[in-house]
Backbone as CSV, one residue per row, in Angstrom:
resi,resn,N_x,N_y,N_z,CA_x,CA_y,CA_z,C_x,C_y,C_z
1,UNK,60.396,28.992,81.284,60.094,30.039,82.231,61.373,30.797,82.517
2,UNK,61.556,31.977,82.506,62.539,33.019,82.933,62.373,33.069,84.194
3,UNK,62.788,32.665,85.353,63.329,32.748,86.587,64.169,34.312,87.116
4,UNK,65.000,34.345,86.454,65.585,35.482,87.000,65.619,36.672,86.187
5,UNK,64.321,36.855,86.032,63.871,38.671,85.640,63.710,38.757,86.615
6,UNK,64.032,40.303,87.275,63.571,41.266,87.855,62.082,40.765,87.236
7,UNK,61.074,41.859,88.441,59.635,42.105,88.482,59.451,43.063,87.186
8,UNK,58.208,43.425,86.490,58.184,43.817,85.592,58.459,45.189,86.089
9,UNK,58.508,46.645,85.112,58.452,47.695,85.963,57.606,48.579,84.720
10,UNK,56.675,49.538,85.703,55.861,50.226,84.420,56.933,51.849,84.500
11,UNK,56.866,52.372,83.436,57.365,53.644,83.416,56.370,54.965,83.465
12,UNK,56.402,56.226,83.914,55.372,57.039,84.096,56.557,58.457,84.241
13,UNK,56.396,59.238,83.417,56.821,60.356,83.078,56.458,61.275,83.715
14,UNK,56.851,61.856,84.985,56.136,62.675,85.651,57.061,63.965,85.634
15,UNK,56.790,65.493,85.116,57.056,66.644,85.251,58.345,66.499,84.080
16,UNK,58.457,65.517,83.359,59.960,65.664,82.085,60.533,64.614,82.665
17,UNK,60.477,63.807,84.091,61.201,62.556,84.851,60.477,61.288,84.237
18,UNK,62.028,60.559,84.123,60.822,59.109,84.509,60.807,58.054,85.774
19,UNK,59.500,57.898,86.165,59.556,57.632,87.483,59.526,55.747,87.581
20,UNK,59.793,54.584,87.859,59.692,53.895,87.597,58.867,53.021,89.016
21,UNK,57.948,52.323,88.640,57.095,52.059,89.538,57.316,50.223,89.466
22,UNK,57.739,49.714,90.119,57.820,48.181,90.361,56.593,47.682,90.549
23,UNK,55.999,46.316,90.229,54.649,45.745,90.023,55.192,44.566,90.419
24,UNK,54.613,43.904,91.356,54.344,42.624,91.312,55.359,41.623,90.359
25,UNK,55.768,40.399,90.905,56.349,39.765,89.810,54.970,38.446,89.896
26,UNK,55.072,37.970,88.737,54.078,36.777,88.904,54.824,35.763,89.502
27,UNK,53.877,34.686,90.109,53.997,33.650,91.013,54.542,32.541,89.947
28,UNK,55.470,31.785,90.923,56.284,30.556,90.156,56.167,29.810,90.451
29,UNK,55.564,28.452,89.513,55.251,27.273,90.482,55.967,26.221,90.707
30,UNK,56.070,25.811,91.679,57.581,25.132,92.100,57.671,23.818,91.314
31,UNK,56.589,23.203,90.779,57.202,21.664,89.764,57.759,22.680,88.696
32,UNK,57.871,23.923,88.228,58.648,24.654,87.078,59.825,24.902,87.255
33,UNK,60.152,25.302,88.443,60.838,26.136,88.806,62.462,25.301,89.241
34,UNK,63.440,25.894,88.021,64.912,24.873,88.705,65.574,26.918,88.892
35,UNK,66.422,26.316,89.515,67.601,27.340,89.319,68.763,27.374,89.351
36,UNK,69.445,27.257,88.127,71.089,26.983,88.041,70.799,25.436,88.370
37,UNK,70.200,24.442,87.643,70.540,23.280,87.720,70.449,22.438,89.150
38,UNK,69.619,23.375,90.011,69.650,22.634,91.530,68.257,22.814,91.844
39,UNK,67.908,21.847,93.006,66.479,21.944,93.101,66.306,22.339,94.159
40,UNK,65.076,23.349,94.630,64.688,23.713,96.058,64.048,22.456,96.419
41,UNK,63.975,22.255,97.940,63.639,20.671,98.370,62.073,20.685,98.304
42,UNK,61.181,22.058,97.912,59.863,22.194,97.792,59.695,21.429,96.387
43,UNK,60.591,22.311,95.465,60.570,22.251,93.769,60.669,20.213,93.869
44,UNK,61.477,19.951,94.873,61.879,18.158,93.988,60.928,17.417,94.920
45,UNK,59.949,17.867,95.945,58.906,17.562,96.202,57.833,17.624,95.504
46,UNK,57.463,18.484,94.902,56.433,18.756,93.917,56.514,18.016,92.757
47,UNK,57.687,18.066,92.286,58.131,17.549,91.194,58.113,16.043,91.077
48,UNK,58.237,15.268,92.189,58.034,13.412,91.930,56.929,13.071,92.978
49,UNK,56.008,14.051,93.680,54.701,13.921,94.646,55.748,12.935,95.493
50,UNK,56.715,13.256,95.852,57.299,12.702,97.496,56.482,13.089,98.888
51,UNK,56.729,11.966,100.014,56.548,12.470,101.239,57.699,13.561,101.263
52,UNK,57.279,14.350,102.327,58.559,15.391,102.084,60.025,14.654,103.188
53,UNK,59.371,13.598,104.128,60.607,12.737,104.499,61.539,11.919,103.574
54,UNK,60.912,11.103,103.426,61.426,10.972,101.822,62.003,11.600,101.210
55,UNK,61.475,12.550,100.310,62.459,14.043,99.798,63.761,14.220,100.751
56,UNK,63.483,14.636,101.920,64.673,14.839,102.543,65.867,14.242,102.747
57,UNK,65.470,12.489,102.803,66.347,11.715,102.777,67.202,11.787,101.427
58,UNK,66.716,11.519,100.142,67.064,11.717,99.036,67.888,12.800,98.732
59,UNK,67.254,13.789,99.331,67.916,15.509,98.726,69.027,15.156,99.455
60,UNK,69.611,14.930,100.489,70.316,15.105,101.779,71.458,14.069,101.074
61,UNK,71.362,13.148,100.994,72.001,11.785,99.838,72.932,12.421,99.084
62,UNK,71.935,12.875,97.998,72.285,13.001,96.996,73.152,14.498,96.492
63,UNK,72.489,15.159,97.445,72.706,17.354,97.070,71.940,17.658,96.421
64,UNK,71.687,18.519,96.367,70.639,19.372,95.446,70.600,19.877,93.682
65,UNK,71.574,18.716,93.419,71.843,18.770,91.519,70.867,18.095,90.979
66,UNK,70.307,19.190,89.593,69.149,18.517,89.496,69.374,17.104,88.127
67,UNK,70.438,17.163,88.086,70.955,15.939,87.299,71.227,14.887,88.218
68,UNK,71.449,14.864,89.223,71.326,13.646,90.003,70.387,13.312,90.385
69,UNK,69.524,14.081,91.114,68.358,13.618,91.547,67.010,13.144,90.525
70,UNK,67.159,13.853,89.078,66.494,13.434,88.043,66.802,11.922,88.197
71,UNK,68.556,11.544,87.782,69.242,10.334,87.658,68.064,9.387,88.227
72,UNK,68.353,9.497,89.773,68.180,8.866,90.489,66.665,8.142,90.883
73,UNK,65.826,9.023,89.858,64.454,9.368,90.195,63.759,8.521,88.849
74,UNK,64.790,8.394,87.755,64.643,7.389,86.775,64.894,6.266,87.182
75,UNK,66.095,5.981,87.768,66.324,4.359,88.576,65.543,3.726,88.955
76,UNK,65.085,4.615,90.129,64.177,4.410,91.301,62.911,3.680,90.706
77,UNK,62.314,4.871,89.950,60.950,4.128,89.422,61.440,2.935,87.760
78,UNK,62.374,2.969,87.704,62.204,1.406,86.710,62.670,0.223,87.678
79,UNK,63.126,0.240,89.079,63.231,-0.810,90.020,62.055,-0.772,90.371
80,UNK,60.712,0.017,90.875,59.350,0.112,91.611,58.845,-0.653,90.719
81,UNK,59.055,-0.394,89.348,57.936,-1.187,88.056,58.507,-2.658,87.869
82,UNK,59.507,-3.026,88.303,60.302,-4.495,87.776,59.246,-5.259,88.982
């Protein structure tokens, strides 16, 4: 997923000008959605079905890198399964 496009934009030629008309960007769904390697605390909620207390504790821990919290999120569940 491309994250950081601009919204699409249509072009329309009006009188020899071109006028540029902005549209809507489509909706992003937050288990997709990283940016620059960090997670919004929605995105790393969605992403492992946390309570969002939980989440918080974790995010708050750890920071918002999404290499740590991945890390950590592998640990976690091969200690839950032992």
């Amino acid at each position: 997923m491309k994250r950081d496009q601009p919204a699409s934009r249509a072009f329309k030629s009006i009188g020899g000008s071109d006028v540029v008309k902005r549209v809507r960007a489509k909706v992003i769904d937050p288990a997709e959605a990283v940016y620059r390697g960090h997670y919004d605390l929605a995105e790393f909620i969605a992403r492992y079905g946390l309570t969002p207390m939980e989440a918080r504790e974790i995010f708050v821990r750890l920071g918002p890198a999404r290499s740590n919290l991945d890390q950590y999120m592998r640990e976690r569940d091969i200690k839950l399964s032992d």
